[in-house]
C-alpha positions as CSV (number, residue, x, y, z in Angstrom):
1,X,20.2,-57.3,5.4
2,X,20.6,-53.9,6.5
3,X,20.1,-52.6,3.2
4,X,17.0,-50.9,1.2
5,X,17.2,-51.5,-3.0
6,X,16.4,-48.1,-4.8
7,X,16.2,-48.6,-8.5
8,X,16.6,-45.7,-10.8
9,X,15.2,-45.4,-14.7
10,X,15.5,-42.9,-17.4
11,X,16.8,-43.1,-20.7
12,X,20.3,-41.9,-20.1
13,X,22.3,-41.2,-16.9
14,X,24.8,-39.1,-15.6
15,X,27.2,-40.1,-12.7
16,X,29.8,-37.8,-11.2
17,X,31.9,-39.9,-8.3
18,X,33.4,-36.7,-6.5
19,X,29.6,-35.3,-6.4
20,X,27.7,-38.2,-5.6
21,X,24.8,-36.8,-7.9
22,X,22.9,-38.9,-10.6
23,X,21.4,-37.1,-12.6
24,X,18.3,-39.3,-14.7
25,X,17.4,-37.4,-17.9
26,X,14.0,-38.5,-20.1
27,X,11.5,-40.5,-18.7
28,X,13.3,-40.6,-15.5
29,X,11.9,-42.6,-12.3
30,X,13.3,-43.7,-8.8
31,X,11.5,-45.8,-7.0
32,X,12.0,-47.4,-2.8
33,X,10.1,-49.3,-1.0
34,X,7.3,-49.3,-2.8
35,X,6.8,-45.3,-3.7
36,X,7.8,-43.9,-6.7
37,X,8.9,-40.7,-7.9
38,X,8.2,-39.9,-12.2
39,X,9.5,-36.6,-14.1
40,X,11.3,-35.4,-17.2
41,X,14.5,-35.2,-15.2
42,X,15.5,-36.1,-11.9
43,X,18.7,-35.3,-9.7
44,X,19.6,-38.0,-7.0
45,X,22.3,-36.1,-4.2
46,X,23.8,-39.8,-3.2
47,X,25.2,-37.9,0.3
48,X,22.6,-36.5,1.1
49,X,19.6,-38.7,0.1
50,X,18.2,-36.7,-1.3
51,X,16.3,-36.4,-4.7
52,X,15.5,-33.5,-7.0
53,X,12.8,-33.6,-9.8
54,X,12.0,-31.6,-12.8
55,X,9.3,-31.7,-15.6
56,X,6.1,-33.1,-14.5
57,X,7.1,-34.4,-11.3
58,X,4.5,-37.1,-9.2
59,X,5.3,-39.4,-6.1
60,X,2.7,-42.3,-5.9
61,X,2.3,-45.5,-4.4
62,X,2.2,-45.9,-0.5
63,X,2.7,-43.0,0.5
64,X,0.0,-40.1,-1.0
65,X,0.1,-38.8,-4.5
66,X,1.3,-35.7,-5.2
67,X,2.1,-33.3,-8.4
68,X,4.0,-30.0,-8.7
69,X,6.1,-27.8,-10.5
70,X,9.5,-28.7,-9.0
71,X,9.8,-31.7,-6.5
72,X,11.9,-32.5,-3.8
73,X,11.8,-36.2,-2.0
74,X,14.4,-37.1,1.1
75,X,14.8,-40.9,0.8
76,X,15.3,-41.7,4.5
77,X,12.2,-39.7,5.9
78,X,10.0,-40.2,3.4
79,X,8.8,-36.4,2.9
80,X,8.2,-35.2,-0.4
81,X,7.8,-31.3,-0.7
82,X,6.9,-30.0,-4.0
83,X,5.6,-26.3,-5.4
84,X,2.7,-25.3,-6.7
85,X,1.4,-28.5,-5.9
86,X,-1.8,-30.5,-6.0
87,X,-2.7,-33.1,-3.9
88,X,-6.0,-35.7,-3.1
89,X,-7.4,-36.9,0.2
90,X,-9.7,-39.6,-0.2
91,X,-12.2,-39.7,2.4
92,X,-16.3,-39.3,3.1
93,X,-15.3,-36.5,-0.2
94,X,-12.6,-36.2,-2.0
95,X,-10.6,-33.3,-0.8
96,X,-8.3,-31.5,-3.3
97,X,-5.4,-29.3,-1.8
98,X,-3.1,-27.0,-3.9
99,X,-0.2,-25.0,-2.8
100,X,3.4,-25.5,-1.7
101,X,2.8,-28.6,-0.1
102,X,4.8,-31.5,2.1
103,X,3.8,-34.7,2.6
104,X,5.3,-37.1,5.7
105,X,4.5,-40.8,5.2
106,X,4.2,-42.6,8.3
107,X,2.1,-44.4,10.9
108,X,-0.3,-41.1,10.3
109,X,0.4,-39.8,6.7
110,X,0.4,-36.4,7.2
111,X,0.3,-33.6,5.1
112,X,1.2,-29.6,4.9
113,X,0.8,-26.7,3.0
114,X,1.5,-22.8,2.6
115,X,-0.5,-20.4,0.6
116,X,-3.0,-23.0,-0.5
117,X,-6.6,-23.8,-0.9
118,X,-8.7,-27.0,-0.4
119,X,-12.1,-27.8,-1.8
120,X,-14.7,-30.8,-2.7
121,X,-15.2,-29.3,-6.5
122,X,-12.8,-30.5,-9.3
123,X,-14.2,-28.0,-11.7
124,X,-11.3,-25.6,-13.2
125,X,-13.1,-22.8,-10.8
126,X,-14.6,-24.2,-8.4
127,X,-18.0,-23.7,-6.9
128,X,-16.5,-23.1,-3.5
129,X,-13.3,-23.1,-1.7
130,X,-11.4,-22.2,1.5
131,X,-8.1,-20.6,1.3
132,X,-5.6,-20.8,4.4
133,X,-2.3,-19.6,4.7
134,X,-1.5,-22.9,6.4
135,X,-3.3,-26.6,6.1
136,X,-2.8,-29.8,8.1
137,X,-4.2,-32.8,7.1
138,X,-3.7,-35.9,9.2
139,X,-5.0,-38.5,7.2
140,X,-8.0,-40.3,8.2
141,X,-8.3,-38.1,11.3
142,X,-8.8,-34.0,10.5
143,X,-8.5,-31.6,7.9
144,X,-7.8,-28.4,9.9
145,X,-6.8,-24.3,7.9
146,X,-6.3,-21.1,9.5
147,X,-7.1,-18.4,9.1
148,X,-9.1,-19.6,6.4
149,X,-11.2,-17.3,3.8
150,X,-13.9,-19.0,2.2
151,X,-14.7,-18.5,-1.6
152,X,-18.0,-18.8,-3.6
153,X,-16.5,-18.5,-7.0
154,X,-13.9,-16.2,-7.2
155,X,-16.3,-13.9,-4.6
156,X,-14.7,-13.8,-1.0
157,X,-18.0,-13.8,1.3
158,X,-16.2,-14.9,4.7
159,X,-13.2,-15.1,7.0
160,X,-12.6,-17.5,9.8
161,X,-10.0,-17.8,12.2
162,X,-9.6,-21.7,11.8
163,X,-11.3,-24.4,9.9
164,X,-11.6,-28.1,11.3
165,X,-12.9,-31.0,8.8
166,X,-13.3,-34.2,10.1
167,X,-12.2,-37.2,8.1
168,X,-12.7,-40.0,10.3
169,X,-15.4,-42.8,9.3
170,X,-18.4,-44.2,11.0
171,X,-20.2,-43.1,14.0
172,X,-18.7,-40.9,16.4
173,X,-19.4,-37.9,19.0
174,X,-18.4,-34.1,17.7
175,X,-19.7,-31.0,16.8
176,X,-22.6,-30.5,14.0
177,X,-21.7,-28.1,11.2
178,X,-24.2,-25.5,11.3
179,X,-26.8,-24.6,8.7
180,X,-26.9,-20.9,6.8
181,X,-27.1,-19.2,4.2
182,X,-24.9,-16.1,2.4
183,X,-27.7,-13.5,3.0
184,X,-27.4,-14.6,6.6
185,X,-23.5,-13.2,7.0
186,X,-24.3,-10.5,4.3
187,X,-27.6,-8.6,5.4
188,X,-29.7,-7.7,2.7
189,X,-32.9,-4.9,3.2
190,X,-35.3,-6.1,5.3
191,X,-34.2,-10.1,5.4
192,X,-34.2,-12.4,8.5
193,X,-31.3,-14.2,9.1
194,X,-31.1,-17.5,10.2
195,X,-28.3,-20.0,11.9
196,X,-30.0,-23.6,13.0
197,X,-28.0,-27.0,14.0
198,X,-25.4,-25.6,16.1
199,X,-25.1,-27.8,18.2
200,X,-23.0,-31.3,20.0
201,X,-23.7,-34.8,19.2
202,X,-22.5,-37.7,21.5
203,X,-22.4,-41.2,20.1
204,X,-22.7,-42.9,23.3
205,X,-22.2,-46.5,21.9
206,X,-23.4,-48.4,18.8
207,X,-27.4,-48.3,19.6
208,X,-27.7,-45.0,21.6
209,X,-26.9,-41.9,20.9
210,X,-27.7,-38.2,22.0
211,X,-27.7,-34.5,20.5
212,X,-28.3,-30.9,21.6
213,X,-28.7,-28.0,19.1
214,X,-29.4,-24.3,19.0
215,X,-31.5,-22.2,16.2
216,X,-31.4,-18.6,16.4
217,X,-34.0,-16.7,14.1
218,X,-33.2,-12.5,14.0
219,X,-36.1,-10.3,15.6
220,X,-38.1,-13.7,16.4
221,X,-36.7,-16.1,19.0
222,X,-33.9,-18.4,19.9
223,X,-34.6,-22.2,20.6
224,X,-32.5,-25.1,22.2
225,X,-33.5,-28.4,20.8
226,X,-32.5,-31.8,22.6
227,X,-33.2,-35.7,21.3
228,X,-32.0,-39.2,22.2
229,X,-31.8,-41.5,19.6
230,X,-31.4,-45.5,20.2
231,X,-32.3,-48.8,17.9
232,X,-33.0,-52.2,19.1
């Protein structure tokens, strides 16, 4: 009692007593309470809890996966910061994040990352993606970047200052993401742009809800739309 097993693999090992440093070398894993921690070669600092990983490094299980160049995992908070990283949230869309990220497991897994990008495409360049010089995810709540530059390609077309996601599930009041096109933030000759579904909508309770949008057409007119919703 009192006590949390950590069991440690790899096909040979290297203990120094006046150190306190393991050091697992091929096929190396350590796994606690129920997360584990695979590379080529890992380095466990006894003193300071701390473990070190090289080669191929991932943390799965309970807490979320991650991958990376070089990973670093503190065994008594649970955070697990590793480079160059790629990560997965699983929600209405899978979201993938890359960059230097740090994941906290807890009551809210929550996630952060520097100099990274996040997008819904798993092709090797995607369709799309937003890139943010920082990125908080709080799992199952919000995705949120800023500033964050969005991508078509490898074509920047637009800079915002922030970018919110929501990843909750269900039925619920908040703001509807608007509806446009490229041509309508990069004017071409003699085109009429166009921004529609900008708007609020409030879930009231399970069988009634309401929502208020605006549409704004250039050189033509600019419309406030309202509706209530409700099922028997």
């Amino acid at each position: 009692e009192g006590y949390v097993p950590t069991e440690y693999l790899g096909e040979r090992a290297i203990y120094r007593t006046d150190e306190g440093i393991l050091r697992l070398i091929g096929q190396a894993q350590v796994e606690r309470e129920g997360n584990r921690l695979n590379a080529d070669s890992i380095i466990y600092r006894d003193y300071a809890d701390l473990v070190e990983a090289h080669g191929n490094p991932r943390v799965s299980g309970e807490a979320q996966d991650l991958t990376g160049d070089v990973l670093y995992y503190d065994l008594i908070t649970r955070r697990a910061t590793a480079m160059n990283a790629r990560t997965e949230v699983q929600e209405s869309a899978t979201w993938i994040v890359t960059g230097d990220v740090t994941v906290e497991s807890g009551e809210d897994t929550r996630i952060f990352a520097t100099a990274g990008h996040f997008t819904t495409s798993d092709l090797a360049i995607p369709h799309y993606h937003f890139e943010a010089d920082q990125i908080k995810i709080v799992r199952d709540k919000y995705l949120v970047g800023r500033p964050a530059r969005l991508y078509f390609g490898r074509v920047p077309v637009m800079v915002l200052p922030f970018f919110v996601q929501s990843l909750e599930q269900g039925r619920r009041s908040g703001f509807i993401v608007p509806r446009f096109s490229l041509t309508d933030v990069v004017r071409n000759s003699g085109h009429t742009r166009e921004i529609s579904d900008l708007g609020w909508y409030w879930a009231i309770n399970d069988y009634l809800g309401a929502q208020l949008t605006g549409r704004w057409r250039s050189g033509a007119y600019t419309a406030l739309t309202g509706n209530v919703e409700w099922r028997w």
